[in-house]
PDB file of the backbone (N, CA, C, O) and the ligand in Angstrom, with CONECT records:
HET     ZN  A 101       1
ATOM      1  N   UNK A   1       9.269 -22.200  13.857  1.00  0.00           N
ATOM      2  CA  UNK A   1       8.683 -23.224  13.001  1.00  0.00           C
ATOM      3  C   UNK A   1       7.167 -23.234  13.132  1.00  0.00           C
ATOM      4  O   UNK A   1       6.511 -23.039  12.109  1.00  0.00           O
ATOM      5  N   UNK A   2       6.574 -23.433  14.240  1.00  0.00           N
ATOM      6  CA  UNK A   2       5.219 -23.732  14.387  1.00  0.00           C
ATOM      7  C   UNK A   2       4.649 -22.478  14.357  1.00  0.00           C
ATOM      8  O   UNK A   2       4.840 -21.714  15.303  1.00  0.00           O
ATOM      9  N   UNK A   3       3.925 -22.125  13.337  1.00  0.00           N
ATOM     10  CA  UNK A   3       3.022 -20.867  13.325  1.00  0.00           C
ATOM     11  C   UNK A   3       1.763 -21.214  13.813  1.00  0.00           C
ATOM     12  O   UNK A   3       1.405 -22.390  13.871  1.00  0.00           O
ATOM     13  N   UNK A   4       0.758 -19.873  14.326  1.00  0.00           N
ATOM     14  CA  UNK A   4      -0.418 -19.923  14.871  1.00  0.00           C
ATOM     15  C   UNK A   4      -1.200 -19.972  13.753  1.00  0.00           C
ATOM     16  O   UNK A   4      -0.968 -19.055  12.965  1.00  0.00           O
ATOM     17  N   UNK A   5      -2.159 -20.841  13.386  1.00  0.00           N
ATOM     18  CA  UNK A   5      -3.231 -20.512  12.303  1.00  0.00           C
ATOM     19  C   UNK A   5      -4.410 -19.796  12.706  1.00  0.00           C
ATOM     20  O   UNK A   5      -4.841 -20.100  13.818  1.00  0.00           O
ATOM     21  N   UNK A   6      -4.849 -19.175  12.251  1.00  0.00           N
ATOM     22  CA  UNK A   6      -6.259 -18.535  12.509  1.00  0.00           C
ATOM     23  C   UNK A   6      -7.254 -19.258  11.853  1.00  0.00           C
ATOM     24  O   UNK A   6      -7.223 -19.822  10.759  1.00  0.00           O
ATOM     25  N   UNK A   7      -8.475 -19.120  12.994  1.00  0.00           N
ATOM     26  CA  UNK A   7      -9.590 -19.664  12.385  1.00  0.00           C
ATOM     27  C   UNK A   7      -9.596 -20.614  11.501  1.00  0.00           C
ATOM     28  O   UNK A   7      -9.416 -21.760  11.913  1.00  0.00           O
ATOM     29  N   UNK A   8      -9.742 -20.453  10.492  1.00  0.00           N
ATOM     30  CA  UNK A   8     -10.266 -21.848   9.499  1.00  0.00           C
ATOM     31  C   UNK A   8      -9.066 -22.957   9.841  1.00  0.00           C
ATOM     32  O   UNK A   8      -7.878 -22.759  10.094  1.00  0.00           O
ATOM     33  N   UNK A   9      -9.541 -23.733   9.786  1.00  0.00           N
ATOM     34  CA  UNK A   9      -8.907 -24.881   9.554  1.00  0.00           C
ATOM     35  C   UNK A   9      -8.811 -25.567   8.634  1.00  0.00           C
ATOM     36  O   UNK A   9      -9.635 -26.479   8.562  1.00  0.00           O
ATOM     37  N   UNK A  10      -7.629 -25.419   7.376  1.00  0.00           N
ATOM     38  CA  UNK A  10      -7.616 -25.525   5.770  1.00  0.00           C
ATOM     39  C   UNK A  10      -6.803 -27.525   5.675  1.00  0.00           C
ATOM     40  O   UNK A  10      -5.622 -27.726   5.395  1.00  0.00           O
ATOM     41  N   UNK A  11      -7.329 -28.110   5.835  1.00  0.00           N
ATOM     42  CA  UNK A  11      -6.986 -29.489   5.468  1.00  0.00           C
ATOM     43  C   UNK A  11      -5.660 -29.789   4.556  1.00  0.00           C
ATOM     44  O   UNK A  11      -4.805 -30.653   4.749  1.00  0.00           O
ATOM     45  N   UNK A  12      -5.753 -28.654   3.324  1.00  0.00           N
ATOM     46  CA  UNK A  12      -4.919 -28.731   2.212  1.00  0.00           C
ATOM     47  C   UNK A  12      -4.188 -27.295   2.116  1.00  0.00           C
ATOM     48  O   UNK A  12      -4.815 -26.243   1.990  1.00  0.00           O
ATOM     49  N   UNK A  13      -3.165 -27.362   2.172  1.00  0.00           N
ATOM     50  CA  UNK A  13      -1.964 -26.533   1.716  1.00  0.00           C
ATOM     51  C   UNK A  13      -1.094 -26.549   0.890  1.00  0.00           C
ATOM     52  O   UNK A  13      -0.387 -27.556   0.951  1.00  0.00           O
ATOM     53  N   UNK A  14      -0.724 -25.498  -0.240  1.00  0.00           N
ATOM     54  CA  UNK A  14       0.157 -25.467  -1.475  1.00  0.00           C
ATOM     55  C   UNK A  14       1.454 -24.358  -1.618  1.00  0.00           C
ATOM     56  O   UNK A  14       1.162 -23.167  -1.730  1.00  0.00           O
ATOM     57  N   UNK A  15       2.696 -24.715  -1.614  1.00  0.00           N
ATOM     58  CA  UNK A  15       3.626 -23.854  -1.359  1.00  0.00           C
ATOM     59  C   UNK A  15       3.673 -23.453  -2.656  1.00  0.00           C
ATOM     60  O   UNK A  15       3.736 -24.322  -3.525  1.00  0.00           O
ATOM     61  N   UNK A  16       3.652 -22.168  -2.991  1.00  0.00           N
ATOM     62  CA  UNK A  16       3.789 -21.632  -4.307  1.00  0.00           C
ATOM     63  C   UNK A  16       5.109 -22.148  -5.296  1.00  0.00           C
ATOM     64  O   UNK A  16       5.332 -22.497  -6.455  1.00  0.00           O
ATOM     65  N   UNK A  17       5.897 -21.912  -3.828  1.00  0.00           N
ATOM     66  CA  UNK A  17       7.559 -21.373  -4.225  1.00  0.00           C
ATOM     67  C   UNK A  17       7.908 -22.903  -4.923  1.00  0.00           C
ATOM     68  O   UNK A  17       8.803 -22.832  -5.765  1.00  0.00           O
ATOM     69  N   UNK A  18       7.330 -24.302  -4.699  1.00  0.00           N
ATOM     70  CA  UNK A  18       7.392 -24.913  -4.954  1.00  0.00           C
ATOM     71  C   UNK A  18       6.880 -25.359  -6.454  1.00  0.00           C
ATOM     72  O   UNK A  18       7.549 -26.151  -7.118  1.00  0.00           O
ATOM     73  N   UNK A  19       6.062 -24.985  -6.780  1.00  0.00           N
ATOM     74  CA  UNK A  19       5.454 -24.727  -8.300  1.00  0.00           C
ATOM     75  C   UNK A  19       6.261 -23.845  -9.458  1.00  0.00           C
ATOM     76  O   UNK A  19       6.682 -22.696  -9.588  1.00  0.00           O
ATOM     77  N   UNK A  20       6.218 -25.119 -10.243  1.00  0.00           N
ATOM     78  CA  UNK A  20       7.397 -24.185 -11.615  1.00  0.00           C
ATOM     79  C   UNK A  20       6.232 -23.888 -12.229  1.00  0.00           C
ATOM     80  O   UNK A  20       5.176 -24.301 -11.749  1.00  0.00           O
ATOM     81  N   UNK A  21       6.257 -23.152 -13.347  1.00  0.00           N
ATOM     82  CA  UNK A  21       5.707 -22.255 -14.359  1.00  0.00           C
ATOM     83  C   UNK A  21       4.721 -20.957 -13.808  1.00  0.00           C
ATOM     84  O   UNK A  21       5.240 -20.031 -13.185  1.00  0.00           O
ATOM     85  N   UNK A  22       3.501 -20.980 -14.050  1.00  0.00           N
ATOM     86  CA  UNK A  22       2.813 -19.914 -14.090  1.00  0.00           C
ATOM     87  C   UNK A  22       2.201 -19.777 -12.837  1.00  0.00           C
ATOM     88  O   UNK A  22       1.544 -18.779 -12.542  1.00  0.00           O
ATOM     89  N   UNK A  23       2.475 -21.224 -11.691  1.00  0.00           N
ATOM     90  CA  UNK A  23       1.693 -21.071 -10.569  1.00  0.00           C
ATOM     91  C   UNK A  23       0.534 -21.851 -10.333  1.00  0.00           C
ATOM     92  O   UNK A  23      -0.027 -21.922  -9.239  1.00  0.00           O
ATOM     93  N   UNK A  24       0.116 -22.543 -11.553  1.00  0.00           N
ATOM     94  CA  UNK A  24      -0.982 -23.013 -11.703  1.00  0.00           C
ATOM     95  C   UNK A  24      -0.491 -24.615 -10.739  1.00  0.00           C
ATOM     96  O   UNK A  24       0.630 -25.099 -10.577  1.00  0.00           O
ATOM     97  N   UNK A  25      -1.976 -25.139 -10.204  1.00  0.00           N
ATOM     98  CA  UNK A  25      -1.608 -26.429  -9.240  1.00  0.00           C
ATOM     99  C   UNK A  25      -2.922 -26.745  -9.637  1.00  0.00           C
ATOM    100  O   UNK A  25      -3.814 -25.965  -9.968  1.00  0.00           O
ATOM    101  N   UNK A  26      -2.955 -28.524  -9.540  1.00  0.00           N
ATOM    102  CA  UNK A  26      -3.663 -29.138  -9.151  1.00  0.00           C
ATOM    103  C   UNK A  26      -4.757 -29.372  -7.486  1.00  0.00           C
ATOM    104  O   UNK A  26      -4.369 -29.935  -6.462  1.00  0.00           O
ATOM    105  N   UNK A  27      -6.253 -28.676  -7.740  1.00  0.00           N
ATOM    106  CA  UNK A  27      -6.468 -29.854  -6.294  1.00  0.00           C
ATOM    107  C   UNK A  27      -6.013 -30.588  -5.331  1.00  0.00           C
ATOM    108  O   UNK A  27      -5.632 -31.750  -5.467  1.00  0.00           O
ATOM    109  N   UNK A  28      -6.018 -30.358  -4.955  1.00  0.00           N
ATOM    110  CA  UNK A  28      -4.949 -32.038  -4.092  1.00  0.00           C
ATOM    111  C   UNK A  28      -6.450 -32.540  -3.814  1.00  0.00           C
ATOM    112  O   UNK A  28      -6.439 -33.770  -3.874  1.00  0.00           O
ATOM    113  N   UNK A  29      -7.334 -32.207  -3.621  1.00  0.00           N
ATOM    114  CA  UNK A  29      -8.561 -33.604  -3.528  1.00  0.00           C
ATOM    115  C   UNK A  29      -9.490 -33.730  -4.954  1.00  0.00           C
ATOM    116  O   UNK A  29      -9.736 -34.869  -5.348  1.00  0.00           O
ATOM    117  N   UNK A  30      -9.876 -32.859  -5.534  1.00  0.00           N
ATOM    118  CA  UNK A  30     -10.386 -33.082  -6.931  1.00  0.00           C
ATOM    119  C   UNK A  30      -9.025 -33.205  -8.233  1.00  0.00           C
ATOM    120  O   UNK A  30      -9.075 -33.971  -9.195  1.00  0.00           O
ATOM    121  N   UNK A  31      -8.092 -32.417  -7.981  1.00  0.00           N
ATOM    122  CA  UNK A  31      -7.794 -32.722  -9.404  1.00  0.00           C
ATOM    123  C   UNK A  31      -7.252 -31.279  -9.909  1.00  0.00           C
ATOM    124  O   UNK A  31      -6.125 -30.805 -10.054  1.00  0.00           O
ATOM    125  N   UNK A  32      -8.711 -30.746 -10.132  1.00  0.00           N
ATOM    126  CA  UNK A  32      -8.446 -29.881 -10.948  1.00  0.00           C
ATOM    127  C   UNK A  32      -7.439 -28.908 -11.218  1.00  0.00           C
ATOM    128  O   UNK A  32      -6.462 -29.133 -10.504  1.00  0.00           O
ATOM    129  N   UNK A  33      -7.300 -28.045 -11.863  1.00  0.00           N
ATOM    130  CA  UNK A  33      -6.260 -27.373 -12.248  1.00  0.00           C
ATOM    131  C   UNK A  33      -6.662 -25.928 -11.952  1.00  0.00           C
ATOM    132  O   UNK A  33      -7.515 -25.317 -12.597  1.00  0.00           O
ATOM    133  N   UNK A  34      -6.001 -25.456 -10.962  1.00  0.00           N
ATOM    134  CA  UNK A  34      -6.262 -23.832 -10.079  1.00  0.00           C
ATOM    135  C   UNK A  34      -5.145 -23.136 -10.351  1.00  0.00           C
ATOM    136  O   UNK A  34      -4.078 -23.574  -9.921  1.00  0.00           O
ATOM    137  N   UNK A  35      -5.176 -21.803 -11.190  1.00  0.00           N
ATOM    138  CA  UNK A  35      -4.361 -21.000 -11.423  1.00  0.00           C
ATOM    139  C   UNK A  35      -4.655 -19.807 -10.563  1.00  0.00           C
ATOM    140  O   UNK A  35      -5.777 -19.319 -10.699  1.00  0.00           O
ATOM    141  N   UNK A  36      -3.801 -19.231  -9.664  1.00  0.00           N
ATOM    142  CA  UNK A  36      -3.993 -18.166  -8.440  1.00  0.00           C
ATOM    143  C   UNK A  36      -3.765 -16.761  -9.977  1.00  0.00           C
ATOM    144  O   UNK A  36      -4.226 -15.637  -9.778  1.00  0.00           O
ATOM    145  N   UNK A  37      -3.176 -17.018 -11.092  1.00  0.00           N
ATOM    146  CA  UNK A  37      -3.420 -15.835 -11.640  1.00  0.00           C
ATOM    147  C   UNK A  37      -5.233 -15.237 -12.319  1.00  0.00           C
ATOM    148  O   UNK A  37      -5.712 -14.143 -12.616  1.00  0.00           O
ATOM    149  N   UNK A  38      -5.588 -16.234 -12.312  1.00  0.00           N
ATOM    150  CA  UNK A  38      -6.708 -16.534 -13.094  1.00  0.00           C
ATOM    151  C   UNK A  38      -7.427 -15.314 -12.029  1.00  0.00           C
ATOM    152  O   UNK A  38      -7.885 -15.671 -10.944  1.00  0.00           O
ATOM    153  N   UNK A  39      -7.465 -13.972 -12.430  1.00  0.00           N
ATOM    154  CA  UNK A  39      -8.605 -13.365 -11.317  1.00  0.00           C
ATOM    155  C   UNK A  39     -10.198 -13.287 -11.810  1.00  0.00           C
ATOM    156  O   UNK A  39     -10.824 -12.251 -11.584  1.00  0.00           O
ATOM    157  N   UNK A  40     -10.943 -14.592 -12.601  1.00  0.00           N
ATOM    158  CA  UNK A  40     -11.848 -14.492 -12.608  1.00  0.00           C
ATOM    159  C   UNK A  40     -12.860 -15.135 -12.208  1.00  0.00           C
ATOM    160  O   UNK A  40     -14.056 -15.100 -12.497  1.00  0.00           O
ATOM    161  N   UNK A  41     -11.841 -16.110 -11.055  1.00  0.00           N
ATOM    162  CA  UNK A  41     -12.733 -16.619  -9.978  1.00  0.00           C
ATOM    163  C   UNK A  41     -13.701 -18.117 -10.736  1.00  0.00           C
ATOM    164  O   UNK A  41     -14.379 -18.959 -10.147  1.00  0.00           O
ATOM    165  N   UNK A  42     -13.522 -18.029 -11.624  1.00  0.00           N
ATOM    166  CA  UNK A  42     -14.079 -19.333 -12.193  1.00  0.00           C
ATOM    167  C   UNK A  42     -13.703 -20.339 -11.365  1.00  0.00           C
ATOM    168  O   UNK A  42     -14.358 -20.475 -10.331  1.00  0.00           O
ATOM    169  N   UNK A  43     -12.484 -21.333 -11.654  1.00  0.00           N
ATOM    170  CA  UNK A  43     -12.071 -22.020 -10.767  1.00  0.00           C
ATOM    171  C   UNK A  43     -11.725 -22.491  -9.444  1.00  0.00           C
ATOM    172  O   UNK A  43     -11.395 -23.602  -9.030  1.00  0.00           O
ATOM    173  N   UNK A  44     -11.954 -20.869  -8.635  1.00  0.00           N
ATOM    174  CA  UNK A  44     -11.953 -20.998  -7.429  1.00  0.00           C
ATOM    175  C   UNK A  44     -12.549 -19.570  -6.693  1.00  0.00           C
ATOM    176  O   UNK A  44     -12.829 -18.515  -7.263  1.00  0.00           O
ATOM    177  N   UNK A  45     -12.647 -19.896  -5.226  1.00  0.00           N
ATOM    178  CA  UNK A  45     -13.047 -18.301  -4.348  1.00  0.00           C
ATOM    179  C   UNK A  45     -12.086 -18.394  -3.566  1.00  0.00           C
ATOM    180  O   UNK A  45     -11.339 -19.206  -3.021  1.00  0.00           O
ATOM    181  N   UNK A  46     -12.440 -16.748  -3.718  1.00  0.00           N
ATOM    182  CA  UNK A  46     -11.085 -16.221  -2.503  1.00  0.00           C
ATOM    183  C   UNK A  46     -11.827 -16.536  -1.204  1.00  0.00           C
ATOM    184  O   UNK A  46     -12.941 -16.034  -1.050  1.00  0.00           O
ATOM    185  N   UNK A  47     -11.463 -17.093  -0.534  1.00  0.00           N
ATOM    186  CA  UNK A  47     -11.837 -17.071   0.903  1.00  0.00           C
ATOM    187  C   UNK A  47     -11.471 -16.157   2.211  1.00  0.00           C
ATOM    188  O   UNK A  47     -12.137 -15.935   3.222  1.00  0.00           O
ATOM    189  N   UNK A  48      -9.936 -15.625   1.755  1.00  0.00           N
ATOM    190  CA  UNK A  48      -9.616 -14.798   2.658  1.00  0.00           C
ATOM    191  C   UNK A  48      -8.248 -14.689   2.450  1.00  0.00           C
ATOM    192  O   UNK A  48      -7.748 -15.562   1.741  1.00  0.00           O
ATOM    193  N   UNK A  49      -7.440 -13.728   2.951  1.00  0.00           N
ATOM    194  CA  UNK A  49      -6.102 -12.955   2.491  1.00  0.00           C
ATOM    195  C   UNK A  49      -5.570 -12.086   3.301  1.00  0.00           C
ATOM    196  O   UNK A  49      -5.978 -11.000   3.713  1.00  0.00           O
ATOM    197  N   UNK A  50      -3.819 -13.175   3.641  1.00  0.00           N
ATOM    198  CA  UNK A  50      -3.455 -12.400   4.614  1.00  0.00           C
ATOM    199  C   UNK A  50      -2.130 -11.412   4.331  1.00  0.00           C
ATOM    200  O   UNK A  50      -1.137 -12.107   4.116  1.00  0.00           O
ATOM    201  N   UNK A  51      -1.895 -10.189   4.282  1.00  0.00           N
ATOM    202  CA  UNK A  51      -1.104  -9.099   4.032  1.00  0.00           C
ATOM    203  C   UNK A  51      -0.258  -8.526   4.852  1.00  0.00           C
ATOM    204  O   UNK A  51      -0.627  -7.800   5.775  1.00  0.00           O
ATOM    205  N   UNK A  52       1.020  -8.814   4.577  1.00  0.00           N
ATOM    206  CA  UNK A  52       1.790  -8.256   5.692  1.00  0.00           C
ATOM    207  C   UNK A  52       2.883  -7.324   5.013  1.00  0.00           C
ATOM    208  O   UNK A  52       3.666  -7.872   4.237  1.00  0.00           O
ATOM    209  N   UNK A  53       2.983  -6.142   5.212  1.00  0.00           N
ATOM    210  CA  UNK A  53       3.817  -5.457   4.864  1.00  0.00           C
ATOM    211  C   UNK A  53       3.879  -5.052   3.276  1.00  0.00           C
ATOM    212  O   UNK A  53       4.793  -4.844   2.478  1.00  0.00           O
ATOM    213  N   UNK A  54       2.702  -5.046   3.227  1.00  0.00           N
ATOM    214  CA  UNK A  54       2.181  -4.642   1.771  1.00  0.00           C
ATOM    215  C   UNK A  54       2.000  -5.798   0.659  1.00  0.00           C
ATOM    216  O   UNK A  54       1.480  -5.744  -0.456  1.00  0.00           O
ATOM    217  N   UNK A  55       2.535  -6.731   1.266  1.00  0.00           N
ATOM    218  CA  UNK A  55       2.867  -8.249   0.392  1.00  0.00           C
ATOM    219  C   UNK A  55       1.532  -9.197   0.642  1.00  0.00           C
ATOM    220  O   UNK A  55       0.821  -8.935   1.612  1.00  0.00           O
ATOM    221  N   UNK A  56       1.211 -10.239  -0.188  1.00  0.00           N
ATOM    222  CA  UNK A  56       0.677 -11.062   0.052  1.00  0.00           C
ATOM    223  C   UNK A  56       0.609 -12.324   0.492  1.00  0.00           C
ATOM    224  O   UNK A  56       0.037 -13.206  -0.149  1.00  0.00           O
ATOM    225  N   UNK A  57       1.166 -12.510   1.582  1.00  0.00           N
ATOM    226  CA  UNK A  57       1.730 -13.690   1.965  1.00  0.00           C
ATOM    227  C   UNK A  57       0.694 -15.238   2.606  1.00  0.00           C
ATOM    228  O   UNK A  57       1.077 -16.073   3.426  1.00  0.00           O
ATOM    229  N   UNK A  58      -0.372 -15.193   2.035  1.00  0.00           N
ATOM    230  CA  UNK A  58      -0.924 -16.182   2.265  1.00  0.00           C
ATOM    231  C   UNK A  58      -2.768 -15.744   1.675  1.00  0.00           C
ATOM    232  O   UNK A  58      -3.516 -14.805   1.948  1.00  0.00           O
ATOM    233  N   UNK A  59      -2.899 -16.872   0.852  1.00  0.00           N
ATOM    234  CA  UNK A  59      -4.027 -16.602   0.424  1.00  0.00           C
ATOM    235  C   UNK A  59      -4.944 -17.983   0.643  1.00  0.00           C
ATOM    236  O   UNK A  59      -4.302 -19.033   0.631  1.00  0.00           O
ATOM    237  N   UNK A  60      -6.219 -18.065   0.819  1.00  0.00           N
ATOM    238  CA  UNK A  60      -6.977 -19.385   1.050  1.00  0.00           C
ATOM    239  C   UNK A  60      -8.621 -18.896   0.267  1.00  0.00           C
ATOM    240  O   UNK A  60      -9.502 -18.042   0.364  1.00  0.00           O
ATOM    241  N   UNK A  61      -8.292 -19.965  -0.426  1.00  0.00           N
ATOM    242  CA  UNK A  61      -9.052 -20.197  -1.521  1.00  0.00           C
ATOM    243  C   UNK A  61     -10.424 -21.725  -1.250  1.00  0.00           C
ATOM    244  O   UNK A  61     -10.184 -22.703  -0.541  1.00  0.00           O
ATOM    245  N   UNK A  62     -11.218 -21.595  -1.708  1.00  0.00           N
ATOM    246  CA  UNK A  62     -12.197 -22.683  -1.791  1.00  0.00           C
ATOM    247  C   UNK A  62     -11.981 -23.310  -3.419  1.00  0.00           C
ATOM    248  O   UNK A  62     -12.130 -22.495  -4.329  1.00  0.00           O
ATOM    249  N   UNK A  63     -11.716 -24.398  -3.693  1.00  0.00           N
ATOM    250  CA  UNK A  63     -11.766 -25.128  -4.888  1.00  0.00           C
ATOM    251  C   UNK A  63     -13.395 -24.862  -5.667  1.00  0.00           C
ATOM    252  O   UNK A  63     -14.501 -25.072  -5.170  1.00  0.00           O
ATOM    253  N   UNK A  64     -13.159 -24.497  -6.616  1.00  0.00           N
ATOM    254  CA  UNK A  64     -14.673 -24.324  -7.589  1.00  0.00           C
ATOM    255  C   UNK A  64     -15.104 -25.260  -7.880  1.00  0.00           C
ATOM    256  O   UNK A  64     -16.283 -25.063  -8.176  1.00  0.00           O
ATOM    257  N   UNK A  65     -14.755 -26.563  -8.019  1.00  0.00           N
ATOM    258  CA  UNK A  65     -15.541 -27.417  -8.105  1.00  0.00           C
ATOM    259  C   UNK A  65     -15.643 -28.791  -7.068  1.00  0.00           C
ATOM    260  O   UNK A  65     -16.360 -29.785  -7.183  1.00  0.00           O
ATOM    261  N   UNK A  66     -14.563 -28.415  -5.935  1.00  0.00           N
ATOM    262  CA  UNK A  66     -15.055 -29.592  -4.874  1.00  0.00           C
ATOM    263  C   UNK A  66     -15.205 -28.686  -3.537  1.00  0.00           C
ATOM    264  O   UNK A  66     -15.680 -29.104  -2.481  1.00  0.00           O
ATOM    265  N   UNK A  67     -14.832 -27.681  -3.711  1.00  0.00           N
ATOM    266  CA  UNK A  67     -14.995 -26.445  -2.466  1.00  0.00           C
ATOM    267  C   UNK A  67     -14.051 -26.897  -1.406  1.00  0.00           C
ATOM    268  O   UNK A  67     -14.350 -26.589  -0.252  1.00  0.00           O
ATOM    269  N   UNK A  68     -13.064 -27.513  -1.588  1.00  0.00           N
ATOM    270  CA  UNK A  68     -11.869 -28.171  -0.701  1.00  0.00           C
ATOM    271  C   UNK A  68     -11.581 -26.462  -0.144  1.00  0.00           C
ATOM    272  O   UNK A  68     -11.816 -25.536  -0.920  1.00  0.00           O
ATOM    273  N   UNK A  69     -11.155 -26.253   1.000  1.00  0.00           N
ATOM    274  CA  UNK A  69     -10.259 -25.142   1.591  1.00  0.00           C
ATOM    275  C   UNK A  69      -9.169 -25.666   1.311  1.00  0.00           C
ATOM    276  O   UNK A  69      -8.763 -26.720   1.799  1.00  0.00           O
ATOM    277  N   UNK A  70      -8.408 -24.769   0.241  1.00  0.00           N
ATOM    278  CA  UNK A  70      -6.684 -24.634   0.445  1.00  0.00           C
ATOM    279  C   UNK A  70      -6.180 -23.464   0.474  1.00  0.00           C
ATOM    280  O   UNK A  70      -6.499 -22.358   0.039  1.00  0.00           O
ATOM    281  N   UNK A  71      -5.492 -23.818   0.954  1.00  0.00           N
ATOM    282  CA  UNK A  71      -4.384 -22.754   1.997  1.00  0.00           C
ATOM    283  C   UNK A  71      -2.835 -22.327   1.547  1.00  0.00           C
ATOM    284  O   UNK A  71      -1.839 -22.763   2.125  1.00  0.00           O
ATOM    285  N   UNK A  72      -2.794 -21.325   0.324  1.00  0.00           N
ATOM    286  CA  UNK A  72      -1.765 -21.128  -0.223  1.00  0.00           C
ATOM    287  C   UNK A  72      -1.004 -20.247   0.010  1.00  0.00           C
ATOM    288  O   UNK A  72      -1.487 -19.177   0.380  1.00  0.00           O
ATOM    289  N   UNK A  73       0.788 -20.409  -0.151  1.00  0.00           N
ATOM    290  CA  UNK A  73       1.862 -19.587   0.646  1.00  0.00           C
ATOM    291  C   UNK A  73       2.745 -19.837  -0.467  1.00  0.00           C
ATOM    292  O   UNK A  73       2.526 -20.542  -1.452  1.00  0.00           O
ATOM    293  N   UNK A  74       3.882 -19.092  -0.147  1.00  0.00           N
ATOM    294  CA  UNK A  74       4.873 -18.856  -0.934  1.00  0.00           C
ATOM    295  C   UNK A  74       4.845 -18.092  -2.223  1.00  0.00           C
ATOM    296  O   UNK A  74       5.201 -18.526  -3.319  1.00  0.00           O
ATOM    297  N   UNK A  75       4.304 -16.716  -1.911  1.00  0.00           N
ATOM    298  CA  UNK A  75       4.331 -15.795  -2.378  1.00  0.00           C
ATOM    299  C   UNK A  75       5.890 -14.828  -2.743  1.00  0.00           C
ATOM    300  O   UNK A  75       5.920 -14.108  -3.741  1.00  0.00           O
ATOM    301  N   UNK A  76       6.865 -14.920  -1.989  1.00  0.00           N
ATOM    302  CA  UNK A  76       7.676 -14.738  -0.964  1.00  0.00           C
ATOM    303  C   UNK A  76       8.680 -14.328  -2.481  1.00  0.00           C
ATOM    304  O   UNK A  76       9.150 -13.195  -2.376  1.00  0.00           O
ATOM    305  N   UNK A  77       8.957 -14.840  -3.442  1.00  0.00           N
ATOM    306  CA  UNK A  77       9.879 -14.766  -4.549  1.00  0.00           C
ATOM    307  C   UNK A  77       9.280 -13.097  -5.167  1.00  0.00           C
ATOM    308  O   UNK A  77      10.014 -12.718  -6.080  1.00  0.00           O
ATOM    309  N   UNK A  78       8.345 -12.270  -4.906  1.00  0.00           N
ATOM    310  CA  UNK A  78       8.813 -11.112  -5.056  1.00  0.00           C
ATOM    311  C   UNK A  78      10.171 -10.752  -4.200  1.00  0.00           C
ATOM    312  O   UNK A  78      11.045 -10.281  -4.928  1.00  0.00           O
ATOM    313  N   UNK A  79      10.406 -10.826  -3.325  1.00  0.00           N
ATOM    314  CA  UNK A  79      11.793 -10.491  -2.638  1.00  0.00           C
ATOM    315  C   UNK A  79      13.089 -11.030  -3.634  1.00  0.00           C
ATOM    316  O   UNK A  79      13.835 -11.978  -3.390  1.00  0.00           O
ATOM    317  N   UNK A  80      13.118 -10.158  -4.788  1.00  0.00           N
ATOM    318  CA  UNK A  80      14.419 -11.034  -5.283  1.00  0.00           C
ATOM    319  C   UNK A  80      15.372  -9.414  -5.125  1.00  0.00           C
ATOM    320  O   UNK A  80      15.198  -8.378  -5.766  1.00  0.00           O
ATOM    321  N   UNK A  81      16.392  -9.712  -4.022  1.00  0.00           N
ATOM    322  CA  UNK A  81      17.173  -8.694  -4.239  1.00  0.00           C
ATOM    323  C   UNK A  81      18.433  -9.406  -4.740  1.00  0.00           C
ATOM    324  O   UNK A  81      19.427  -8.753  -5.057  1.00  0.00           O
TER     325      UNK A  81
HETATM  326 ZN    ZN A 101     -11.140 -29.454  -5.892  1.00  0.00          ZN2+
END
């Protein structure tokens, strides 16, 4: 259960797997509306990205317009066997 976090310390966390449609989430402190497909960085920065086994299993992002660190997971639904 208890995983080790590295370094940053992300306040806000968003389970993907939990998000219906395209992925897109709200802020949890501004609001806004952050789509992880969106790769043009408008809405947010990559902050850092963690890869395991060729997969992407955790990505942490800075909010583009309140710079909140969140800390997103549940990548995991490529595994559909
Ligand atoms: Zn924000």
């Amino acid at each position: 259960m208890m995983k080790k976090l590295d370094k940053k310390d992300s306040p806000y966390k968003v389970d993907l797997t939990a998000i219906e449609g395209d992925g897109s989430f709200p802020c949890p402190k501004c609001g806004m509306m952050i789509s992880p497909e969106d790769e043009t960085e408008d809405n947010y920065t990559i902050e850092d990205t963690k890869v395991v086994n060729d997969e992407l299993v955790e990505l942490v992002i800075s909010c583009g317009k309140c710079s909140s660190i969140i800390r997103l997971t549940g990548f995991q639904q490529v595994f559909d066997a």
